[in-house]
C-alpha positions, 0 to 999 in steps of 0.5 A: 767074680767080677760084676759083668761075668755070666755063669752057665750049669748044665746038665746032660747025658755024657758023649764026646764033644760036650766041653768043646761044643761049648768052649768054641762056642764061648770063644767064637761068640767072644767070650773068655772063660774065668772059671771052668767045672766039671764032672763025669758020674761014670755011674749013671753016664751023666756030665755035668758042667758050671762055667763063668765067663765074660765078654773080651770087649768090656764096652759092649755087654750082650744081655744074659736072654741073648747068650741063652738064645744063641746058646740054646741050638747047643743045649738042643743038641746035647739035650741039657737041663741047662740055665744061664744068667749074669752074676748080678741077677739076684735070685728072689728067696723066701724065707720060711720059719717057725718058733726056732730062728736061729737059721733065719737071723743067720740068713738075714745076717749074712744077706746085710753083710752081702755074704748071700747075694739074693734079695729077699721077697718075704718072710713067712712063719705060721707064728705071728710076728710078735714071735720074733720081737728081737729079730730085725727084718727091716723092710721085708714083708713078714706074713702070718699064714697060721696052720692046723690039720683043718686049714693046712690046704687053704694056708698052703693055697695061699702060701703058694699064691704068695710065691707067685706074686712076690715070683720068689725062685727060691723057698728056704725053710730055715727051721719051718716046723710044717710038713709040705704036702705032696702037691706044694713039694711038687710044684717046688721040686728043685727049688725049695730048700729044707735043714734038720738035724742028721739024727733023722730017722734014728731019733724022730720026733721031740727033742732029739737031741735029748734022745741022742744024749740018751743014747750017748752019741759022739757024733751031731750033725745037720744035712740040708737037702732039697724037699720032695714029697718023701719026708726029710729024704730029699736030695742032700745039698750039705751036710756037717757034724761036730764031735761031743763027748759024754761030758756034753749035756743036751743043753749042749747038744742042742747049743751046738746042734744049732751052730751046724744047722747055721753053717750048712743050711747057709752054705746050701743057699750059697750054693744055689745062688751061686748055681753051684747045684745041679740035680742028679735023680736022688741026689745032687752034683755040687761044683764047689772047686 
């Protein structure tokens, strides 16, 4: 999309005029629309709706805290969960890892090519830094926070604190081997990102790619989805899976259990930058296309 273009995702209980209200309201203010979606879940009686817009006069361009004023008596109206922002404001993102990085070097791989547009505030792992020696993470601000059962409050106090001073909008845990607790999942609600594989529930625990080879399963995948308080049940974002056979050995698996978790934890962040993702109780709307 071109760099002065505005994307608006709203969210609000389905009533007849929504799409008019705003359209007109784009139109009379001096907007032209270049990328319209929407969705009706005739099930909860919910609208959802992401549209991406700009100005017809290219010489004065309003700034995005103005659109959402003049905005704002249409959201009241309609009563919307609802957010606007120009396509050039990057989202904040922190990057959450432990021993395993293949999603957080994919990550930082697609965000040097400029495939993820969001600047990255920290890297955080509970393992030290020596840990990941081949890893290149340039000038971004790497933190040890080390966890055990005894310290897991005073370590999420100060990963909390972390967020706050670097005003991160999104938390992505690529492969972080902690359990949240209830209290840091809550005030992350929305905007903190989990990946694992979809073997969850049926193979919990260690190694379950060895369990699903065990059990000779023709199916792998990974689900990404947004983390609450009940683990790994979160509202799901993405998901993927990949055929195997019984000539696929766990080595394998777990070879190509990485290659899914890489695609789809990769496409929920993209998702979220792109405001694509919208919150519907115990799942979400994504508007792909």
């Amino acid at each position: 999309m071109p760099h002065d273009s505005f994307v608006l995702a709203l969210s609000c209980a389905n009533r007849p005029g929504i799409v008019a209200a705003v359209s007109t309201h784009l139109f009379q203010s001096g907007f032209n629309i270049l990328d319209a979606q929407q969705f009706d879940d005739v099930e909860t009686n919910n609208f959802f709706m992401r549209i991406v817009f700009d100005t017809v006069d290219s010489t004065s361009e309003p700034a995005a805290a103005d659109l959402a004023r003049a905005f704002e008596p249409i959201a009241i109206r309609y009563g919307m969960t609802w957010s606007l922002r120009h396509e050039c404001q990057r989202r904040r993102v922190m990057l959450l890892v432990s021993k395993f990085d293949h999603c957080l070097n994919d990550l930082l791989y697609r965000w040097q090519i400029g495939e993820l547009q969001m600047d990255i505030s920290a890297i955080v792992s509970n393992y030290p830094r020596e840990t990941f020696a081949h890893a290149h993470f340039g000038d971004i601000p790497f933190f040890h926070l080390p966890v055990s059962k005894a310290t897991k409050r005073e370590q999420e106090a100060q990963l909390w604190a972390l967020i706050e001073e670097t005003e991160t909008d999104l938390v992505v845990l690529a492969r972080y081997m902690q359990i949240l607790s209830d209290d840091l999942a809550a005030k992350l609600t929305g905007r903190c990102i989990n990946i694992h594989h979809s073997f969850l529930p049926g193979f919990k625990g260690a190694k379950p790619y060895h369990q699903a080879h065990e059990r000779g399963v023709k199916l792998i995948g990974a689900t990404s989805h947004f983390v609450t308080g009940d683990l790994d049940e979160g509202p799901i974002i993405d998901q993927d899976v990949e055929r195997i056979s019984h000539r696929d050995t766990p080595e394998d698996l777990v070879r190509k259990g990485r290659d899914i978790e890489r695609r789809v934890l990769a496409r929920a962040v993209r998702y979220y930058l792109e405001d694509r993702v919208l919150l519907s109780g115990k799942k979400t709307v994504v508007l792909t296309g």
